[in-house]
C-alpha distance (Angstrom), angle and dihedral (degrees) to the residues before:
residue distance angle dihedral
X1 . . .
X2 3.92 . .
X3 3.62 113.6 .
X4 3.70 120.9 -138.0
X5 4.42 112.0 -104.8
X6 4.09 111.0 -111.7
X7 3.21 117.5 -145.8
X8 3.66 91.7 -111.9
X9 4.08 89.8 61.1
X10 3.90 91.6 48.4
X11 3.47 84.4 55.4
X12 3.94 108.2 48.9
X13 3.80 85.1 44.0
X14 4.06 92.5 54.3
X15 3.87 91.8 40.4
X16 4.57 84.7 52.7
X17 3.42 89.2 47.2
X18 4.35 96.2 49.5
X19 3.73 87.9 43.1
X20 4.16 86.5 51.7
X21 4.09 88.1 52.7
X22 3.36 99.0 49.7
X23 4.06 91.9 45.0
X24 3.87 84.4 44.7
X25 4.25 91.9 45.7
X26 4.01 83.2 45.7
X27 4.10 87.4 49.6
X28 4.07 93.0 50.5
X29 3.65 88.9 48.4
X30 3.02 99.7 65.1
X31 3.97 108.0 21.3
X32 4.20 107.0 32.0
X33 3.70 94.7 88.3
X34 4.12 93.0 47.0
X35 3.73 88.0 47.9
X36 3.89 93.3 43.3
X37 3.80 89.7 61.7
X38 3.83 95.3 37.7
X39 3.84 87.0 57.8
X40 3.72 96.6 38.4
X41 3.58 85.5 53.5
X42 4.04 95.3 59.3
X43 3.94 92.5 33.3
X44 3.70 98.9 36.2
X45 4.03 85.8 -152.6
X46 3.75 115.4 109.6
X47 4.30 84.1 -161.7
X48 4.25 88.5 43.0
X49 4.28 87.6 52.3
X50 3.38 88.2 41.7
X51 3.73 99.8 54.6
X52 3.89 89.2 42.1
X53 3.78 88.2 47.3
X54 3.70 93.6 58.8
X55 3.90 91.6 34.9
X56 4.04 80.3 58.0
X57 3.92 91.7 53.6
X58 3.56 100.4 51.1
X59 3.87 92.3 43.8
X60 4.30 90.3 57.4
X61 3.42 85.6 45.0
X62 3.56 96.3 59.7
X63 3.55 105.6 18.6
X64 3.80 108.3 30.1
X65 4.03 127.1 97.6
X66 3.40 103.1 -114.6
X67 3.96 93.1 -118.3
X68 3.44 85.2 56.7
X69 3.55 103.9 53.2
X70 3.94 99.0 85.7
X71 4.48 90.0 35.5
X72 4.23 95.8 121.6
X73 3.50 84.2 -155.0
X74 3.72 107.7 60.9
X75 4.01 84.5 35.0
X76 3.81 91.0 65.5
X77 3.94 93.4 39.8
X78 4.15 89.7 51.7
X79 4.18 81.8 52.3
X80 3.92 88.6 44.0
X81 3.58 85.3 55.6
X82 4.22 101.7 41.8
X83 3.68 84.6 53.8
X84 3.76 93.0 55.3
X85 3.84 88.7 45.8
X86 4.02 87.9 48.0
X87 4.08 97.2 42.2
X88 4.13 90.1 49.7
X89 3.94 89.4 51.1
X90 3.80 86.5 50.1
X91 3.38 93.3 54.6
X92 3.82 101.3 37.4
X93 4.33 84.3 58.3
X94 4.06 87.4 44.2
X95 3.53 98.1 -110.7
X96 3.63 91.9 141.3
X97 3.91 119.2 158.1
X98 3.51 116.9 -70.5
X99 4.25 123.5 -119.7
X100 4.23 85.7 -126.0
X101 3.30 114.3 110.7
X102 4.02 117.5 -92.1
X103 3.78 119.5 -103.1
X104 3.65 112.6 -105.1
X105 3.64 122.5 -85.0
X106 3.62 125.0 -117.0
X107 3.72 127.3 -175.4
X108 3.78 108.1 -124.1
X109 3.83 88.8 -167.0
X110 3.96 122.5 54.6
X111 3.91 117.4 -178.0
X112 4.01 84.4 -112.6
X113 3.51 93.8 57.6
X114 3.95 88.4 94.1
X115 3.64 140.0 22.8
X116 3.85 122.3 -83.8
X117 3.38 93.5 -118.9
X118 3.83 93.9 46.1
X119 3.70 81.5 48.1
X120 3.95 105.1 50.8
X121 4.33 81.6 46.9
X122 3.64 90.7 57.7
X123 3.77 99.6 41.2
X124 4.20 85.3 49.6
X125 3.67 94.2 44.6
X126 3.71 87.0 48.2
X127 4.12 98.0 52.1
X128 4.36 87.3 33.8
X129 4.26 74.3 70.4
X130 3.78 82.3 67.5
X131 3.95 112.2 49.1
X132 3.94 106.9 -170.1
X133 4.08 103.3 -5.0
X134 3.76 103.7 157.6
X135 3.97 105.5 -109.6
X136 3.92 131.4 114.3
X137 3.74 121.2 -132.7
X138 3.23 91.1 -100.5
X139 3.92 94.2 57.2
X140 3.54 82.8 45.4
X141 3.60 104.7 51.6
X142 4.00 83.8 44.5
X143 4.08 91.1 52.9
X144 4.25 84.1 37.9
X145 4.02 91.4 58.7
X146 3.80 98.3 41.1
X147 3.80 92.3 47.3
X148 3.20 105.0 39.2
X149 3.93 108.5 36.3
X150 3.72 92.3 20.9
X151 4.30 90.7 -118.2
X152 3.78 107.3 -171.5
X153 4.18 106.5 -130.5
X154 3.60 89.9 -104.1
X155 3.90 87.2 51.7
X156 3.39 84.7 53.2
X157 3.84 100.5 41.6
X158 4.01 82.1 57.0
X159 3.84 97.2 45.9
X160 3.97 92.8 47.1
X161 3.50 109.0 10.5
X162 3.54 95.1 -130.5
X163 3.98 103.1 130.1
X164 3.70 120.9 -96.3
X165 3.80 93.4 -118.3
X166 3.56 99.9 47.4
X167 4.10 88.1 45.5
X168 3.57 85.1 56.4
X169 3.88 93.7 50.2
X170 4.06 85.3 52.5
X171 4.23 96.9 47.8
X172 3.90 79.8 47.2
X173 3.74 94.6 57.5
X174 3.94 99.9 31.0
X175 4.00 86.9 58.9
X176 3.76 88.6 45.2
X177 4.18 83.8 49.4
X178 4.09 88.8 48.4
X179 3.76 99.5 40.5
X180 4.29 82.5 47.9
X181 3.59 88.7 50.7
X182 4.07 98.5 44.7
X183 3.91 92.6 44.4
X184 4.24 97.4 50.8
């Protein structure tokens, strides 16, 4: 037996869902152009990303607790996930990857495109997400330039000197530290 909505109900359930857009509006401003890249990076179509990133949106509103809604980490394994969904319909229709040559790739993001100090915030808030994962800074700043700017090992070799094979050892391990921490 259904029981008829009060006012009062109507209203607690309207005031949840404002409080989840603004936490959601507070999310994309400060995450949609990190995620963009991460998911043009696996779909290598800006439209694709898009289409997951807005797929990705709608499901936290809905779906996500709202502590969760502004966790980086559960935001990128939700996109992880979309993509999946999106690359097995591709290949279930036989859109599979063609044998022409891939369109060049630019870098959206450059390590100029903000301030320093809007840049050392970011990176912090980003590895505060992570309390205790077992990397030094200079693991960190290796796994920081490779995921976030997309820095080839023997971009990174140059930056840091660290050598391109051992900073590939260390973005190995720090994603096996992340994906360790995300999955406990």
């Amino acid at each position: 037996m259904e029981y008829p909505e009060t006012a009062n109900t109507k209203e607690a359930r309207e005031a949840v869902f404002e409080r989840r857009k603004v936490a959601v509006k507070q999310s994309i401003d400060e995450y949609h152009g990190y995620l963009q890249n991460y998911l043009y990076g696996l779909t290598r179509q800006w439209q694709d990303a898009e289409n997951l990133l807005q797929d990705l949106w709608q499901y936290v509103l809905l779906r996500f607790k709202e502590d969760q809604i502004g966790s980086l980490p559960l935001l990128r394994k939700k996109a992880y996930q979309l993509f999946i969904d999106h690359y097995r319909r591709m290949v279930r229709r036989g859109e599979t990857l063609s044998d022409s040559p891939p369109e060049p790739v630019t870098r959206p993001m450059t390590p100029d495109a903000y301030t320093d100090a809007e840049e050392i915030a970011l990176k912090e808030k980003f590895w505060s997400e992570y309390p205790g994962i077992d990397l030094t800074e200079e693991q960190k700043e290796v796994l920081w330039l490779h995921a976030r700017y997309g820095f080839t090992f023997a971009e990174i070799e140059e930056k840091t000197g660290v050598s391109s094979s051992t900073a590939c050892d260390w973005v190995a391990h720090g994603r096996d530290c992340i994906a360790k921490f995300i999955n406990r």
